[in-house]
N, C-alpha and C positions, 0 to 999 in steps of 0.2 A: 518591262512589266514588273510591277511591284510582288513579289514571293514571301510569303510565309518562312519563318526559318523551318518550320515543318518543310513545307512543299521542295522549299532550297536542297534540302537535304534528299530528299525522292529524288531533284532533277539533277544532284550530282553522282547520285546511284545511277541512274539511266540517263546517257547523254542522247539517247536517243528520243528518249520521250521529252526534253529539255527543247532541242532541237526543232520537233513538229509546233513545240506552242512558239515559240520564240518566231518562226514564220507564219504563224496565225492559219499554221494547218489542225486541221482536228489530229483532236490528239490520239496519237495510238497505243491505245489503252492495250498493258498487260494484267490481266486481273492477277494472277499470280505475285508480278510483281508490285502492285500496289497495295497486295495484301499485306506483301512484307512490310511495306512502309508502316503500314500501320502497326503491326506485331512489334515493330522495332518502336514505336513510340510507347506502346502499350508493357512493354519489357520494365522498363522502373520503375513503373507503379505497380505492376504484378511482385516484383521484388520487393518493394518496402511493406507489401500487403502481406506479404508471407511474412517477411522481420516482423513485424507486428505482432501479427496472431502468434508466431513463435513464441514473442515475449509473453505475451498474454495467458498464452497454454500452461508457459513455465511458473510464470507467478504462482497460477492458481490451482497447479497438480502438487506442485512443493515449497509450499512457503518455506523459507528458512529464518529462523529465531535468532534471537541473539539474545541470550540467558547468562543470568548471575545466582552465582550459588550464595549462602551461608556461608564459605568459606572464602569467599571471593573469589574466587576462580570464575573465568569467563570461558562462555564457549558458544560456537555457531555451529546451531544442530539444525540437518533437516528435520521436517514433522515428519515426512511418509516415513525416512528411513529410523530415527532418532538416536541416528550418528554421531559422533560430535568431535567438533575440530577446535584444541585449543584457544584462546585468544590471549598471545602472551603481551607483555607492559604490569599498570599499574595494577594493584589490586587498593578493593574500597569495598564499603559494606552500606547497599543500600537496599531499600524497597524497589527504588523507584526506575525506570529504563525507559527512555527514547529515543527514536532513530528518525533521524532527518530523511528526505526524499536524498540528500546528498552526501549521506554515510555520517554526519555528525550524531555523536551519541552522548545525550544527555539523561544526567542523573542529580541527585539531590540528600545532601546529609543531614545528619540525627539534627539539626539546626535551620533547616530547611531553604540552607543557601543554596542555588542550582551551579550546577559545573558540567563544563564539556570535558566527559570521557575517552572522548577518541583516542588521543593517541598514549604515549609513556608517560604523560605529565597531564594533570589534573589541570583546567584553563578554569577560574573562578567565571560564571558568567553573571550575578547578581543574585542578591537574598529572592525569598517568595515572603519573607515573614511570616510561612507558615512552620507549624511541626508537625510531627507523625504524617508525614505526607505517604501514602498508599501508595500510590503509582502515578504517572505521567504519561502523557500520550502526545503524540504532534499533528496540533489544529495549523489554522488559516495566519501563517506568520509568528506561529508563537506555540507555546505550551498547554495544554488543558491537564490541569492537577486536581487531585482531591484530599485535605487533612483529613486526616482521624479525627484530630484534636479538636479543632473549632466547625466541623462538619460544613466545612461551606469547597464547595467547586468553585476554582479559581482559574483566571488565563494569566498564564504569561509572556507578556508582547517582545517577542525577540528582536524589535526593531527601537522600542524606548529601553529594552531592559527592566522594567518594570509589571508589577501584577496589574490590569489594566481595570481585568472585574470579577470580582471575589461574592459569593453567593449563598445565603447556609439553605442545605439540600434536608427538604421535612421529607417524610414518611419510608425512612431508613429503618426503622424496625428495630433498633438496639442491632444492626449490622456490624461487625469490623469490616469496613470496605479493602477488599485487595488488589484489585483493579479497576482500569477507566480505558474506557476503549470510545475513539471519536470517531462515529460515519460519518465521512465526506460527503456522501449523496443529500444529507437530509442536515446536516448541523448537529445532531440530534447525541446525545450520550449515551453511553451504557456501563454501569459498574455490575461485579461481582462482590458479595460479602458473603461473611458466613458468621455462624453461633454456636458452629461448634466443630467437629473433625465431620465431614461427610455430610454437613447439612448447608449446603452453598446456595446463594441466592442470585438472583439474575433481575435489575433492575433499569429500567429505563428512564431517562430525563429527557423531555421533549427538548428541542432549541429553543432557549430562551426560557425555559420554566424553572418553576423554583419548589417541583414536589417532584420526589420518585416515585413511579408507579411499578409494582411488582408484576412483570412476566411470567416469573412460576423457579419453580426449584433445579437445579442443576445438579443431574445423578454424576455421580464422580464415581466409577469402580475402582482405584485404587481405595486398599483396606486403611481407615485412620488418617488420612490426608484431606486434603479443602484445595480447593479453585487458589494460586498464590497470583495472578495475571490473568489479562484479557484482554485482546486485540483485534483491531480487523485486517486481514488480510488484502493484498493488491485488488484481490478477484470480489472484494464486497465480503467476505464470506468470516462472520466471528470465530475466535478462534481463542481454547483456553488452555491453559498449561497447568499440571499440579503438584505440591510440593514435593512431597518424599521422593519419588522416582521421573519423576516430569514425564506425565504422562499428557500425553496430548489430545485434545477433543475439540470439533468445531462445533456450534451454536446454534440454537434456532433463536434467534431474534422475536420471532412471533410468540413460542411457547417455552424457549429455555430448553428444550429439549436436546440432550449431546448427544453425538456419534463418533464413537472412536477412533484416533488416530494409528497411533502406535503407544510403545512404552520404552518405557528403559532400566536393565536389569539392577543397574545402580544406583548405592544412594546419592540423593545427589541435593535434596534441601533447597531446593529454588526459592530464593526471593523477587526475583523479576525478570520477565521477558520484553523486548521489544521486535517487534515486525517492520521491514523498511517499505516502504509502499511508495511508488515510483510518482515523481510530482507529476508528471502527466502521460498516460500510456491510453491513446486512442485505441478506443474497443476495435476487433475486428469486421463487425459490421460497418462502422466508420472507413476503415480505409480499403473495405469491397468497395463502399459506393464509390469512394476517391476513383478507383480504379474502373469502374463504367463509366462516370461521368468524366474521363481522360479517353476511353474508347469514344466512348460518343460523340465530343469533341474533336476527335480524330477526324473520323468518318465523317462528320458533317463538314470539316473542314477541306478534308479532301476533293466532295462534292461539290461545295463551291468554286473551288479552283480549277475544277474541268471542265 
């Protein structure tokens, strides 16, 4: 008789129930033990279902940053706690911070060449041709940047080494833009600018389009400070950080509206934050279903074979 490596597996648990099919007796069904069978098929995809939602809970209770001061000094701070854990090697002085799905971290000087900052030694990775570049964010194979200088939103294709499509962005308001944050779900952009200490703006770039439309203003309660970064986090959820004391605050996308994070007692002059955001982490409703449609696939298999 032809066996399932499922069934295989039941009929080397019970040699007894192996035995009655094997002479074309009915079988003598132990409900108990066929439950097991099933439990035991059902066992690693309950486990990868928890690993899952585990990761996914963590993402999105406590992003952790990866911030550069004014002084160069680097440090990986949670938001909830706004802790902060050195980051010793090179020191550089940029605007700009991003973080790969795969821990690479890229940045870009007063010249607007890009370089990988990961590790003690600066790795050149190609010009942008631009300058006063704001901040950087990491899109679909590449870089999504914005100058000050020539006010155009630019990609840079990490696969040519080259800015692939460069763009000038109308109805910025006389903004200094200080961040660019890229949502995966939609294509879609969003910068921060401001005009002045405490009057910070929140605007949006459809995918593909070539005007900002303004969302609304972004309250900052630190006294004398502005929005220095903008990102989204694992969990969808924007997220801003601000200069003097890096005070941290997540987003309404819809209205600009912020809710505060934490803060931190020190000064500390942030120029850029980067967020690492996992190149793929199925949602949790994703990997419940995996794990019914592995039950129920069980079961019906079972039934057939009896």
């Amino acid at each position: 008789m032809d066996r399932s490596h499922w069934n295989a597996g039941c009929g080397l648990r019970f040699p007894s129930l192996r035995a009655d099919r094997t002479k074309g007796a009915p079988a003598n069904r132990h409900p108990g033990r066929s439950h097991w069978c099933v439990l035991s098929t059902l066992l690693p995809w309950l486990f990868a279902t928890g690993c899952w939602m585990g990761t996914a809970l963590q993402c999105a209770a406590a992003p952790i940053a990866t911030t550069l001061n004014f002084n160069q000094t680097r440090y990986l701070v949670p938001m909830a706690t706004n802790l902060e854990i050195p980051i010793l090697g090179q020191s550089f002085y940029s605007d700009s911070l991003a973080l790969s799905s795969t821990g690479t971290l890229y940045s870009t000087d007063a010249s607007g060449n890009l370089w990988d900052v990961t590790g003690a030694f600066s790795i050149p990775v190609g010009p942008t041709g631009r300058t006063q570049i704001a901040d950087l964010v990491m899109g679909s194979g590449g870089l999504w940047g914005f100058s000050n200088a020539s006010q155009e939103l630019f990609f840079y294709d990490l696969g040519s080494s080259s800015v692939t499509s460069a763009q000038v962005i109308t109805g910025l308001s006389g903004h200094l833009i200080t961040g660019v944050a890229y949502q995966m779900s939609t294509g879609d952009i969003y910068l921060s600018g401001y005009t002045g200490l405490n009057s910070d703006t929140l605007f949006h770039i459809a995918s593909s389009a070539t005007a900002a439309t303004t969302v609304g203003s972004m309250f900052n309660g630190e006294p004398a400070s502005y929005f220095v970064d903008l990102e989204f986090g694992a969990d969808g959820t924007l997220y801003a950080v601000s200069f003097v004391h890096r005070w941290f605050y997540s987003v309404s996308t819809a209205s600009a509206a912020t809710t505060f994070i934490s803060s931190n007692p020190f000064h500390r002059d942030l120029t850029a934050m980067a967020l690492q955001v996992p190149a793929s982490v199925p949602e949790p409703g994703t990997m419940a279903i995996l794990s019914i449609g592995g039950c129920l696939a069980g079961r019906c298999r079972s039934r057939r074979e009896k």
